[in-house]
TORKOL-4160 file (C-alpha; in steps of 0.2 Angstrom, whole numbers, padded with zeros to 4 digits, m for minus):
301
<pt num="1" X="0647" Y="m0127" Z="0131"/>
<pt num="2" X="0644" Y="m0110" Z="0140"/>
<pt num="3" X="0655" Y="m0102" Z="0151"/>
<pt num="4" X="0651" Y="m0106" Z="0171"/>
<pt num="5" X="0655" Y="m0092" Z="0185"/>
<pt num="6" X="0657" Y="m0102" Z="0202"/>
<pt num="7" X="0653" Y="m0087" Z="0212"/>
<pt num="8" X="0641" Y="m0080" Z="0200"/>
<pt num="9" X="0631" Y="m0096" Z="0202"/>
<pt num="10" X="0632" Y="m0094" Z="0221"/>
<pt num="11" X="0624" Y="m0078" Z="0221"/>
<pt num="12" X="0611" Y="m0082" Z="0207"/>
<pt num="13" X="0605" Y="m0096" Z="0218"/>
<pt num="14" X="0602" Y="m0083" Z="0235"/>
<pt num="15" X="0594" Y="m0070" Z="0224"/>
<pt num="16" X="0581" Y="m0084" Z="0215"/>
<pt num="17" X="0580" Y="m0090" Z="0233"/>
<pt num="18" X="0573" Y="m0073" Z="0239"/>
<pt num="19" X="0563" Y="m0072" Z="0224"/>
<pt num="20" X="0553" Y="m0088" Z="0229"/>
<pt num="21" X="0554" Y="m0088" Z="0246"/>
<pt num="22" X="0550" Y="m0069" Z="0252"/>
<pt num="23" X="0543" Y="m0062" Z="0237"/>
<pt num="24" X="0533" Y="m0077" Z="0231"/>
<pt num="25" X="0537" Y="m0077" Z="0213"/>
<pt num="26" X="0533" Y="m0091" Z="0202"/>
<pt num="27" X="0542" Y="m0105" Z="0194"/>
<pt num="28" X="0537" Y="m0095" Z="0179"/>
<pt num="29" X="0543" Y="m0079" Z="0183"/>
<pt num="30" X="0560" Y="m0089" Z="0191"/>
<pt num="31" X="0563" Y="m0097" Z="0174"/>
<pt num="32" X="0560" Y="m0080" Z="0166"/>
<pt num="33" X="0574" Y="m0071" Z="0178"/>
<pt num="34" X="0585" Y="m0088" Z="0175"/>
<pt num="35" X="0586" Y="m0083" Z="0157"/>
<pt num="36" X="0589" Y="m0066" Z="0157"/>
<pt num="37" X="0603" Y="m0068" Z="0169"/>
<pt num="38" X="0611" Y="m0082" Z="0155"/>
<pt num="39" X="0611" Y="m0070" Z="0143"/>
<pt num="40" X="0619" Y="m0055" Z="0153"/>
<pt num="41" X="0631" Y="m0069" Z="0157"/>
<pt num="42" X="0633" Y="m0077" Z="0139"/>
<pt num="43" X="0635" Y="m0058" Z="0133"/>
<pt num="44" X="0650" Y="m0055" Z="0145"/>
<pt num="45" X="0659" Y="m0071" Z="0143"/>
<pt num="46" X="0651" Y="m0076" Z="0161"/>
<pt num="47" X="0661" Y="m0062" Z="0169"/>
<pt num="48" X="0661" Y="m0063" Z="0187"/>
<pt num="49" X="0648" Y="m0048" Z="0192"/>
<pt num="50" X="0657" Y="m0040" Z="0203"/>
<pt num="51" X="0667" Y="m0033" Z="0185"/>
<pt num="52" X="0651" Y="m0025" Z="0179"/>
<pt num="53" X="0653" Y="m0008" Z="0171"/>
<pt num="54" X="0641" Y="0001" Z="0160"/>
<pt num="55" X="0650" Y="m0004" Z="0146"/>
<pt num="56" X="0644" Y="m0022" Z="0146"/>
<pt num="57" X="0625" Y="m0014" Z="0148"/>
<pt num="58" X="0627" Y="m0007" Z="0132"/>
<pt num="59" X="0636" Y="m0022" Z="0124"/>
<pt num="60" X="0621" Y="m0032" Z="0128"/>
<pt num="61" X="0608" Y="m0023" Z="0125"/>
<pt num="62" X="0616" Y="m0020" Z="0106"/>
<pt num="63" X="0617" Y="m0039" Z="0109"/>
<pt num="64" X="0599" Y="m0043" Z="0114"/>
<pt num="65" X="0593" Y="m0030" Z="0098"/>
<pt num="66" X="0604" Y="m0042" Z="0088"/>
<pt num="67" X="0596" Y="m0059" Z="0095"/>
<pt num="68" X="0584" Y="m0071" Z="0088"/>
<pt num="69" X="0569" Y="m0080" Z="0096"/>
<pt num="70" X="0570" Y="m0098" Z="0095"/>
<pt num="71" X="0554" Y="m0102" Z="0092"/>
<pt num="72" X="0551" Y="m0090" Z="0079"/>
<pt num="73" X="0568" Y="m0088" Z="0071"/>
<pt num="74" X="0563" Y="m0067" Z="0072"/>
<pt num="75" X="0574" Y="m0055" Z="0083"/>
<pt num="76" X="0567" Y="m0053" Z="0099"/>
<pt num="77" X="0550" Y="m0043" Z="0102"/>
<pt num="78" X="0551" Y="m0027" Z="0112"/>
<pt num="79" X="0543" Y="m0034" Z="0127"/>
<pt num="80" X="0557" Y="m0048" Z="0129"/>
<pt num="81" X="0570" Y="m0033" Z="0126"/>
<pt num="82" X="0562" Y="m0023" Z="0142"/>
<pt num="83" X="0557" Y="m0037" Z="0153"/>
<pt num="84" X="0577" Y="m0047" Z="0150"/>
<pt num="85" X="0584" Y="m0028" Z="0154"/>
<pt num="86" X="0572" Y="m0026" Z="0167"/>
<pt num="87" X="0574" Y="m0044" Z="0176"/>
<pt num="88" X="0594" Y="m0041" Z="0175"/>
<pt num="89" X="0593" Y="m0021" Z="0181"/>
<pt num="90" X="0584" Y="m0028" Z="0196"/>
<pt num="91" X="0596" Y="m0043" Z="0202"/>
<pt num="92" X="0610" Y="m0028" Z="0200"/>
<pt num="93" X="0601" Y="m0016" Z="0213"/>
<pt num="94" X="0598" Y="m0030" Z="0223"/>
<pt num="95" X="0618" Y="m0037" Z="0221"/>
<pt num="96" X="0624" Y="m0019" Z="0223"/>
<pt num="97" X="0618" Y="m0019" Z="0242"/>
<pt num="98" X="0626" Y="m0037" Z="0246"/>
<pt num="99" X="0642" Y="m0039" Z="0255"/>
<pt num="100" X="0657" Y="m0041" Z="0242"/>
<pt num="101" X="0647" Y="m0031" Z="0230"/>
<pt num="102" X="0642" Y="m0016" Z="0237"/>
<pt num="103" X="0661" Y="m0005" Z="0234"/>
<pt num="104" X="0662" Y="m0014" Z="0218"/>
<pt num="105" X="0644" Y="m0010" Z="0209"/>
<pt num="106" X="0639" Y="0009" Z="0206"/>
<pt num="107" X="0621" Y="0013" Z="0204"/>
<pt num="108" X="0622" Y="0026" Z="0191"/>
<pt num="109" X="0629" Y="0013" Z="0179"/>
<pt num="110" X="0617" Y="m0001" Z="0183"/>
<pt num="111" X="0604" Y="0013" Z="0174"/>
<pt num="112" X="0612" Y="0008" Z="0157"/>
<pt num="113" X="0602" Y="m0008" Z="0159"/>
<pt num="114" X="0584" Y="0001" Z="0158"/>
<pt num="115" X="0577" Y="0000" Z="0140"/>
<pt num="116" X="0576" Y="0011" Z="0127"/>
<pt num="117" X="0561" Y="0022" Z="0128"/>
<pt num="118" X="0553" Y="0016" Z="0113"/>
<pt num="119" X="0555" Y="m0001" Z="0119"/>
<pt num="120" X="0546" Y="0002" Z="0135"/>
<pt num="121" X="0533" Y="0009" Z="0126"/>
<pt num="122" X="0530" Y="m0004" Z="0113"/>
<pt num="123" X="0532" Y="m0018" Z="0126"/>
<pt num="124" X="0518" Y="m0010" Z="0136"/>
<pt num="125" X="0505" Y="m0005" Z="0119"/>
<pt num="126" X="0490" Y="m0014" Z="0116"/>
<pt num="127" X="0493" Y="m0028" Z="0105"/>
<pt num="128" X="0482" Y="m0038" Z="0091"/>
<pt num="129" X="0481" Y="m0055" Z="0094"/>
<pt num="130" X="0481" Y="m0069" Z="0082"/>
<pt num="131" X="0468" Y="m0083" Z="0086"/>
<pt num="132" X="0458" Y="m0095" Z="0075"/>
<pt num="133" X="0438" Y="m0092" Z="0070"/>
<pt num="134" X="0427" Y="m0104" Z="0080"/>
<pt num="135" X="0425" Y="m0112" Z="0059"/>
<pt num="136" X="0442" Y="m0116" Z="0061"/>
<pt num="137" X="0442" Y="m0124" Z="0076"/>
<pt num="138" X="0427" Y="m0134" Z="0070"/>
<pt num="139" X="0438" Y="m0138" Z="0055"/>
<pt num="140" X="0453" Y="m0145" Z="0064"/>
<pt num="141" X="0443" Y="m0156" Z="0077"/>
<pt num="142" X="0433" Y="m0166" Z="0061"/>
<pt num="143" X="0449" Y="m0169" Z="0054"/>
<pt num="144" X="0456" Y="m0177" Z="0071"/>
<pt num="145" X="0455" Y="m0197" Z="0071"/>
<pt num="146" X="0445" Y="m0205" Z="0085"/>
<pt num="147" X="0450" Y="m0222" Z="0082"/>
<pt num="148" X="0458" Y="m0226" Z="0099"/>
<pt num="149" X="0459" Y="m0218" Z="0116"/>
<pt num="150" X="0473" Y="m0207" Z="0114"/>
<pt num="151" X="0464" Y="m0200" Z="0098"/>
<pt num="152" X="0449" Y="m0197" Z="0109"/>
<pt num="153" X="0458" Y="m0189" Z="0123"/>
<pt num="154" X="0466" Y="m0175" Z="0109"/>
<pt num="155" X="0449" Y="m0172" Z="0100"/>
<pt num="156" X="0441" Y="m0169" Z="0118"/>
<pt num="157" X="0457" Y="m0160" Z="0122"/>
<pt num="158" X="0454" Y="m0148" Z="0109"/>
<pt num="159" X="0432" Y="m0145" Z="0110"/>
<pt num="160" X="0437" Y="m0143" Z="0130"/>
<pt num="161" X="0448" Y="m0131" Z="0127"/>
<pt num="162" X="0434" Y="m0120" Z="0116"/>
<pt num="163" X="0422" Y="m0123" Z="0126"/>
<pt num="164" X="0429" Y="m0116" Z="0143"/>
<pt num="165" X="0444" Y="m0106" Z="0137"/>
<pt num="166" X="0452" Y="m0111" Z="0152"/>
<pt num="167" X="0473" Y="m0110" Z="0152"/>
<pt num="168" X="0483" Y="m0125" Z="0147"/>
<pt num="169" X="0492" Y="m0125" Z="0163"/>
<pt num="170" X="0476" Y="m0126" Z="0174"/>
<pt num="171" X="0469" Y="m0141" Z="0159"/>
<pt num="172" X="0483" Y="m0154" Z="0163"/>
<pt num="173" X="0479" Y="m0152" Z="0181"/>
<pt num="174" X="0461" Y="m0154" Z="0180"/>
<pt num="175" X="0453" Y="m0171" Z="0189"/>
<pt num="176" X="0434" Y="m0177" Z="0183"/>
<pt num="177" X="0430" Y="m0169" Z="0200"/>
<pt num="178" X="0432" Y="m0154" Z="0194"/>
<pt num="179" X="0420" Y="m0154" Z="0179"/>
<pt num="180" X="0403" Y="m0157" Z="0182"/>
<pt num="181" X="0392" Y="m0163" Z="0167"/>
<pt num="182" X="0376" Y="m0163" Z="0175"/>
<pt num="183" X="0373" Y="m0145" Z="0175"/>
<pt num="184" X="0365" Y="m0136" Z="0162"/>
<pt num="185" X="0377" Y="m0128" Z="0155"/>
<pt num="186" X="0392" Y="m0141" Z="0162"/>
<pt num="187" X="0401" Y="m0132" Z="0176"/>
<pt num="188" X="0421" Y="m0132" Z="0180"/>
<pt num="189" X="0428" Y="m0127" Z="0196"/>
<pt num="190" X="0444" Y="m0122" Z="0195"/>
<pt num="191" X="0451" Y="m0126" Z="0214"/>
<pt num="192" X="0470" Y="m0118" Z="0216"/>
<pt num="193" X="0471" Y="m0131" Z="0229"/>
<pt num="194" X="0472" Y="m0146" Z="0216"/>
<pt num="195" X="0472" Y="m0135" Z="0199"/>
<pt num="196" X="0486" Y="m0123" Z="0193"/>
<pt num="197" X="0477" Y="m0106" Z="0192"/>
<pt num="198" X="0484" Y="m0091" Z="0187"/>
<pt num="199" X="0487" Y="m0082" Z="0203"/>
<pt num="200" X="0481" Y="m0099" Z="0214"/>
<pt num="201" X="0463" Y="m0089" Z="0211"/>
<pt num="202" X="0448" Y="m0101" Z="0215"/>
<pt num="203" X="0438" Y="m0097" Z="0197"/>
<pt num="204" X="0421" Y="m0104" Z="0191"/>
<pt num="205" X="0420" Y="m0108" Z="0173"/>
<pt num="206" X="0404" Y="m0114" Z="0162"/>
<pt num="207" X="0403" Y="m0119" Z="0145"/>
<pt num="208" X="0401" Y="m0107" Z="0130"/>
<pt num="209" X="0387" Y="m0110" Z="0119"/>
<pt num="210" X="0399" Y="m0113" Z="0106"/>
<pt num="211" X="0389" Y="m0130" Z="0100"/>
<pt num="212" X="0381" Y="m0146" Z="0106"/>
<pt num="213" X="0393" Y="m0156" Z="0096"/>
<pt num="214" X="0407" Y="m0149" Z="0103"/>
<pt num="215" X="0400" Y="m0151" Z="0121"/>
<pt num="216" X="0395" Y="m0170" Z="0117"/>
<pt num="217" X="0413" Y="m0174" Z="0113"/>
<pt num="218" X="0417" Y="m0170" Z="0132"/>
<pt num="219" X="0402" Y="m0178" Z="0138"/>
<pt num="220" X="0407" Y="m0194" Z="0127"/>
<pt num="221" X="0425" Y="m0193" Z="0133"/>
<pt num="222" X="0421" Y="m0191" Z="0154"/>
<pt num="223" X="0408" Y="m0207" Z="0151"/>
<pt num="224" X="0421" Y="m0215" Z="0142"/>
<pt num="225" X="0435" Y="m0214" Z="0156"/>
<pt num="226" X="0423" Y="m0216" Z="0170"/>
<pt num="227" X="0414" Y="m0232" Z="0163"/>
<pt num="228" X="0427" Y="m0239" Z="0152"/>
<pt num="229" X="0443" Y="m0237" Z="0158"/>
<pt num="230" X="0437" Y="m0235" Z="0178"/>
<pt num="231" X="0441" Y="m0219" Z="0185"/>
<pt num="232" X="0439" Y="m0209" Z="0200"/>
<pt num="233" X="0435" Y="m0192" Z="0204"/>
<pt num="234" X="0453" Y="m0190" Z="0211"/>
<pt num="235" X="0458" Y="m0196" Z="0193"/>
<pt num="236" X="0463" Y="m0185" Z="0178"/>
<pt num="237" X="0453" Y="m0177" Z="0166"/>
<pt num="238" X="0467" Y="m0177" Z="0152"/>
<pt num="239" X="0478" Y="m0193" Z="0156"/>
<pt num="240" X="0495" Y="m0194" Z="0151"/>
<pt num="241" X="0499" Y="m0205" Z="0136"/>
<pt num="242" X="0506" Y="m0222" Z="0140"/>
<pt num="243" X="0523" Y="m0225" Z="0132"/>
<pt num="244" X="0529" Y="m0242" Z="0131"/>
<pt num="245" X="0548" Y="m0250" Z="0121"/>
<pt num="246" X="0541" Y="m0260" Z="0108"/>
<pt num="247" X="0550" Y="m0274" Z="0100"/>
<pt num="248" X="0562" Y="m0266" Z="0088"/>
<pt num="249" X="0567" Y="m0253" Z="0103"/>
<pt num="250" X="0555" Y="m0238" Z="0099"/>
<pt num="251" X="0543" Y="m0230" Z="0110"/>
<pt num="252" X="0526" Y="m0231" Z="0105"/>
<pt num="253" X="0510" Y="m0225" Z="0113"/>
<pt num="254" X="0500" Y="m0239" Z="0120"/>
<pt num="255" X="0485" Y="m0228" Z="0129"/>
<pt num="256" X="0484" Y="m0219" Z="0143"/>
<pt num="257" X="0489" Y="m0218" Z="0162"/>
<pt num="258" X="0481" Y="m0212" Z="0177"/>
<pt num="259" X="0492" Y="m0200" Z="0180"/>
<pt num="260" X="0492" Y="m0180" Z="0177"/>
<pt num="261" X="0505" Y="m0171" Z="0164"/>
<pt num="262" X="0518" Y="m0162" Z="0171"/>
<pt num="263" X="0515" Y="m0148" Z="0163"/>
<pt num="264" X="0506" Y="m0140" Z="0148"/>
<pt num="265" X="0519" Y="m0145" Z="0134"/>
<pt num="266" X="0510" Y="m0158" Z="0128"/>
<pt num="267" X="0494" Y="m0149" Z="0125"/>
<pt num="268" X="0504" Y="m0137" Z="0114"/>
<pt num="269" X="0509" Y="m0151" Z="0103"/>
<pt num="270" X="0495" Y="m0160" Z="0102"/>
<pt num="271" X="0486" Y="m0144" Z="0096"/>
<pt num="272" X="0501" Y="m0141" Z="0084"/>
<pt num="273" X="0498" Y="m0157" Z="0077"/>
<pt num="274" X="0481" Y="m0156" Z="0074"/>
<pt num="275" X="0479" Y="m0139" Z="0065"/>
<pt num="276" X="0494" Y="m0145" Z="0056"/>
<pt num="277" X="0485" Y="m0162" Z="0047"/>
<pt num="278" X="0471" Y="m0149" Z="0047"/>
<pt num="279" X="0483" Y="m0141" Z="0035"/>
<pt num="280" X="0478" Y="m0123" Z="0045"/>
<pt num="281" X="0494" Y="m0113" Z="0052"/>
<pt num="282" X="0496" Y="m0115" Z="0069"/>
<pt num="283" X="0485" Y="m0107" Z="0085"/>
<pt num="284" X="0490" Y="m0112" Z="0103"/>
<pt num="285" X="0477" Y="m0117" Z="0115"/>
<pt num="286" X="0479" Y="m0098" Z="0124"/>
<pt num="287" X="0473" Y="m0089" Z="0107"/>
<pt num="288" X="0456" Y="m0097" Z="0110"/>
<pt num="289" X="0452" Y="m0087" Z="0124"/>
<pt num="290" X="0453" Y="m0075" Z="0111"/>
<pt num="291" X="0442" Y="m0081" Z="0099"/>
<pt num="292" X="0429" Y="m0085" Z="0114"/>
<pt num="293" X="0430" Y="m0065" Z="0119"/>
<pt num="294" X="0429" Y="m0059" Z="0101"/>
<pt num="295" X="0412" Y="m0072" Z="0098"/>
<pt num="296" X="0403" Y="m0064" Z="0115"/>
<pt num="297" X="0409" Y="m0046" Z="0108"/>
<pt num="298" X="0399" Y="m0052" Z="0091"/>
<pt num="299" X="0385" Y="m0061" Z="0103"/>
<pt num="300" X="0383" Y="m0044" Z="0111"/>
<pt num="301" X="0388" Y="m0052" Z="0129"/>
């Protein structure tokens, strides 16, 4: 189990408290800083901070060069190198001015923490992005089962996410208000008051012409829970799935509730699995805002 500093805890919680409160950072950029301070603290055996010294910068930055991603199993990329040093350099700055901490931290050793040139540079190149070819995405969608409603849900999961190139996040918080079907082309309106835009922007998004078929699929799917399963405008686009204990004490999908996701895991997993029985190495729903931009470069748009 890792270490726990009682006071380093107290502190932590001020400075995410500033972070969200006067600077209005988001939960994702909080997690972010939450993380980099777990490894500074994993690094020096959760050391109360007041102890830093430029020694344990350099121990943890040969650490973090040392460290593997989880989800990849490959050490860390250059751009989680500088951003983890960069989130911990600025909880110092800010630590080194605070009441208890300002005699103890010196400035010119909390410079140790900044990144290593080369890193900086790397994090901050242009990269090539791996996404899927639109025949791909065509591939993975006929192999997808419509057999019952959850089935239906992930294969118009899938052609909606093509078809608008919307974020995942902003998907599973989308109400059938916000689609509307009877333009030609469909129309979504992104509303940062109900959808989870980046940068709360209000953004209008049309269909791409990537194919009647796939845009059937959503049409079929909208009918289907407006006519057959009864809902409302207010009512989700992409329900959660039901999970009910069946009799030998398993969970088991049933359908689906009127209820949003929490967040955008599940579409992650649900695209997994698809290109996976697909048998197609593995794209997440991000990548296909990539693919959309590299068809209107060939489309001359």
């Amino acid at each position: 189990m890792a270490k726990i500093n009682a006071a380093n805890e107290r502190i932590k919680r001020d400075y995410l408290r500033l972070l969200k409160e006067a600077k209005g950072k988001s939960e994702a950029t909080l997690d972010m800083v939450r993380k980099a301070l777990a490894r500074f603290e994993e690094s020096t055996g959760a050391k109360d901070f007041k102890t830093f010294r430029r020694e344990q910068a350099i121990a943890f930055k040969e650490r973090l060069a040392e460290t593997e991603a989880i989800r990849t199993g490959e050490t860390l990329s250059a751009a989680t190198r500088t951003a983890t040093l960069t989130a911990v350099r600025e909880f110092f700055v800010w630590l080194a001015w605070r009441p208890g901490y300002k005699s103890r931290l010196r400035l010119d050793e909390i410079e140790y923490l900044n990144p290593s040139r080369k890193d900086a540079a790397t994090a901050k190149a242009p990269k090539l992005r791996d996404f899927p070819s639109l025949e791909q995405i065509r591939a993975v969608i006929a192999a997808m089962p419509m057999e019952t409603v959850v089935d239906r849900r992930n294969r118009a999961l899938i052609a909606f996410t093509i078809l608008t190139g919307i974020r995942d996040r902003a998907i599973v918080s989308l109400s059938l208000r916000h689609v509307d079907i009877s333009r030609a082309p469909p129309v979504v309106h992104q509303d940062p008051n109900s959808v989870d835009t980046k940068f709360a922007k209000a953004i209008t998004t049309y269909f791409f012409p990537v194919g009647d078929d796939l845009d059937a699929i959503v049409r079929d799917w909208i009918v289907e829970l407006r006519a057959v399963h009864l809902f409302g405008p207010t009512d989700p686009l992409f329900p959660r799935t039901r999970v009910v204990q069946g009799a030998n004490r398993s969970f088991t999908a049933t359908g689906i509730e009127r209820a949003h996701w929490s967040n955008a895991s599940p579409v992650r997993e649900i695209s997994r699995r698809a290109f996976n029985s697909a048998g197609l190495p593995y794209f997440p729903p991000h990548s296909f805002r990539h693919t959309l931009g590299h068809l209107a470069q060939d489309m001359g748009l």
